[in-house]
C-alpha positions in Angstrom: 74.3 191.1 241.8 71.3 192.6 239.4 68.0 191.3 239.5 68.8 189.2 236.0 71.5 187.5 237.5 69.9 186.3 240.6 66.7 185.5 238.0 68.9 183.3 236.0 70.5 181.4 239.1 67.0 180.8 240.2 65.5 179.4 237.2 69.2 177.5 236.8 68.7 175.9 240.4 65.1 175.0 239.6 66.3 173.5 236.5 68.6 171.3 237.9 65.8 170.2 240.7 63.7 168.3 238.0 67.0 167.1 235.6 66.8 168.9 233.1 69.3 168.1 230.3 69.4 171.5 228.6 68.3 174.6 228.8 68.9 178.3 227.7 67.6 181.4 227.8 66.7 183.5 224.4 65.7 186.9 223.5 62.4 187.0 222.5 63.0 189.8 219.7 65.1 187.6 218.0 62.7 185.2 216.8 61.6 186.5 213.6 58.7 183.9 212.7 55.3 183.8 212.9 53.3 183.0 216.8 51.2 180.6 214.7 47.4 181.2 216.0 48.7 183.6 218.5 48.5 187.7 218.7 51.6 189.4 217.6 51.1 191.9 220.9 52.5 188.4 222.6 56.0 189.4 221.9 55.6 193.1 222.9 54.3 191.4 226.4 57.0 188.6 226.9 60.6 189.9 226.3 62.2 186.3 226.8 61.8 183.0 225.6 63.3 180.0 228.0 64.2 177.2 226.0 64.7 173.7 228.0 65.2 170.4 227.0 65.1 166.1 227.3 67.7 163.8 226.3 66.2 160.6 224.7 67.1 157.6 225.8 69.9 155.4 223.4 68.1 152.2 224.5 64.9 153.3 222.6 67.0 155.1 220.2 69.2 152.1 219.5 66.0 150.0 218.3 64.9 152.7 215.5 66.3 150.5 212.6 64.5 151.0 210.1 61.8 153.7 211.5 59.5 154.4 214.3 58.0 151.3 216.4 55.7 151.2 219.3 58.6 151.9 222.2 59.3 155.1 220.3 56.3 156.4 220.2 55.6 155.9 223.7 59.2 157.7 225.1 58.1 160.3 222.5 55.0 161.0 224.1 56.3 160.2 227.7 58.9 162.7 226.7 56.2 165.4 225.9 54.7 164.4 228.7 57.7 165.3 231.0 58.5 168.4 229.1 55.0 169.9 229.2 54.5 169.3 233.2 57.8 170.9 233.7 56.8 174.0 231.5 54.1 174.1 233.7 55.6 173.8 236.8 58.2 177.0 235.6 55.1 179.0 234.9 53.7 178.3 238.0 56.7 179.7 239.8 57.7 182.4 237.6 54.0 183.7 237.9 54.3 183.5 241.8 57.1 185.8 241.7 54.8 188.2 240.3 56.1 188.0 236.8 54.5 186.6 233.5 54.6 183.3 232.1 53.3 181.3 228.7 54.3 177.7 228.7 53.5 176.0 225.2 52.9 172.0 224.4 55.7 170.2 223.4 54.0 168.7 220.8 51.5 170.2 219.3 50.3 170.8 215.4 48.0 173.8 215.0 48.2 174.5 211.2 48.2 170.8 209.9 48.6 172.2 206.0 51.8 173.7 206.8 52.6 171.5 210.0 53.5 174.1 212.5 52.7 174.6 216.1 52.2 177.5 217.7 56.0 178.1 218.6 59.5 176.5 217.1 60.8 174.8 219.6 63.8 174.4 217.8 64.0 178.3 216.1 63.7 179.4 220.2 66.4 176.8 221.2 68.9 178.1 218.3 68.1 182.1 219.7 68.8 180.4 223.4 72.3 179.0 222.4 71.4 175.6 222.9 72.6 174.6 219.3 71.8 175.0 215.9 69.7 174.0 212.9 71.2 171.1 211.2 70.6 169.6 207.3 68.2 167.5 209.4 66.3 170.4 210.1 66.4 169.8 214.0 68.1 171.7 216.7 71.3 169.9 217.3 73.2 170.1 220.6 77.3 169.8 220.6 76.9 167.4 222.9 73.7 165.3 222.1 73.1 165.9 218.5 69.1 166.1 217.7 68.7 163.4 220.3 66.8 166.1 222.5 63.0 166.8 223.0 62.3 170.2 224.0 59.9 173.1 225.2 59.0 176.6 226.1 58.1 178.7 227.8 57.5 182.5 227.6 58.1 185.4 229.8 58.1 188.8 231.2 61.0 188.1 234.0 64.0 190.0 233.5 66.7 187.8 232.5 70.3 187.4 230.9 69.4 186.0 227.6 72.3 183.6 226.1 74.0 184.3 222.3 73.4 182.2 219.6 76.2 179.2 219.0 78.8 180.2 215.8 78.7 176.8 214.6 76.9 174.6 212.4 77.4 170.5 211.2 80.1 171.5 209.3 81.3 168.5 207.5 78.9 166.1 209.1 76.5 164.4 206.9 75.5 161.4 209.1 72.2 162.2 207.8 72.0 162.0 204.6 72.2 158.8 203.9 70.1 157.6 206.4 66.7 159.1 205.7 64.4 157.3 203.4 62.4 160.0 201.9 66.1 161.6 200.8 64.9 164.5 202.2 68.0 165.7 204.1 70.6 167.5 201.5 74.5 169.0 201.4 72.7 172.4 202.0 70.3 172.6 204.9 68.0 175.4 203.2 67.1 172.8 200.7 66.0 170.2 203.4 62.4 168.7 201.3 59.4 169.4 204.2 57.0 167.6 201.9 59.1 164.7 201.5 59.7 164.6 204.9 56.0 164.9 206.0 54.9 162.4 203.3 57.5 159.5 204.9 56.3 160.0 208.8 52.6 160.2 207.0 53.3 156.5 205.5 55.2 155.3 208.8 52.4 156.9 211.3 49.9 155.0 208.6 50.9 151.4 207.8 52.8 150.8 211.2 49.4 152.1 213.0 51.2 154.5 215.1 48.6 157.6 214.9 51.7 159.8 215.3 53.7 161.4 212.6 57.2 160.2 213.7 60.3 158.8 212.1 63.5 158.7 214.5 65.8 157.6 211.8 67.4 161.4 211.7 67.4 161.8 215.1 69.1 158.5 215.6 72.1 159.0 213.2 72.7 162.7 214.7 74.3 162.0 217.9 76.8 164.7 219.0 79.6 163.7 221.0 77.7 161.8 224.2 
């Protein structure tokens, strides 16, 4: 057994210790954007990307009616929570073994004009074969839709890297009809960022949430579970 595979068993197992829903593992040269705020020697250092993620609970899910309320925003954030302690945690242990590790926030806006964080989340997930970018313009799982909160963390550890999924929505446009800025279209290229950004910016500011969240997407794209 090579090195890569007894890497990917361990990170597997350790996975598995702190039930984790999701996780794959991606190649780091795929990812063609930008390391917003971040060298570009980063991706010279760190060959792979390990993509991981959290289910979120129906219950909550099940009360986003007609946008985000006060029990959202706290599994959102407990979520993030989760996710960035168990980024940590895999850092920790992949920098014992003597290897290099990056963990990033799971939330976290670092060009607010253009809303990005330092890494996409979702970009790294689709690279890891986790899913792939719906007309939502989240990561969607096969089996739980964009009902997922997820995390990264970068490395220098050789590993087996996963292949990217062949599929897409296809004829699903759950969607669509569903989001109240109409920003979700037939083609997922044309998804409207600004009318996205200005709906959560009236949501985070008349419900007083202090968070730009909506849920209604991510609600109506469910998977299979």
């Amino acid at each position: 057994m090579t090195v890569e595979n007894i890497n990917n068993r361990e990170i597997t197992a350790w996975f598995k210790k702190f039930d984790v829903d999701v996780f794959g593992i991606a190649n780091l040269s795929l990812y063609e954007k930008e390391l917003v705020g971040l060298s570009d020697a980063i991706k010279d250092k760190y060959k792979f990307a390990v993509s991981f993620g959290l289910v979120i609970s129906k219950g909550i899910l099940d009360t986003v009616v007609d946008g985000p309320n006060l029990l959202y925003l706290h599994h959102y954030r407990q979520l993030n929570y989760r996710l960035d302690m168990i980024g940590y945690f895999l850092s920790r242990e992949i920098e014992r073994k003597g290897y290099r590790a990056l963990p990033f926030a799971a939330s976290q806006v670092v060009d607010w004009k253009n809303h990005k964080a330092h890494i996409s989340h979702k970009k790294v997930g689709e690279i890891a074969g986790i899913g792939w970018i719906g007309r939502n313009n989240l990561l969607v799982h096969p089996l739980f839709g964009a009902q997922v909160r997820y995390n990264t963390v970068l490395t220098d550890m050789p590993l087996l890297a996963d292949k990217p999924l062949d599929i897409n929505c296809v004829d699903c446009t759950a969607c669509i009809g569903v989001c109240p800025a109409g920003a979700i279209k037939e083609e997922p290229s044309l998804f409207d960022h600004l009318g996205c950004f200005h709906m959560v910016t009236q949501f985070k500011n008349k419900r007083n949430l202090g968070h730009h969240i909506c849920g209604i997407c991510v609600e109506a794209c469910r998977g299979k579970r």
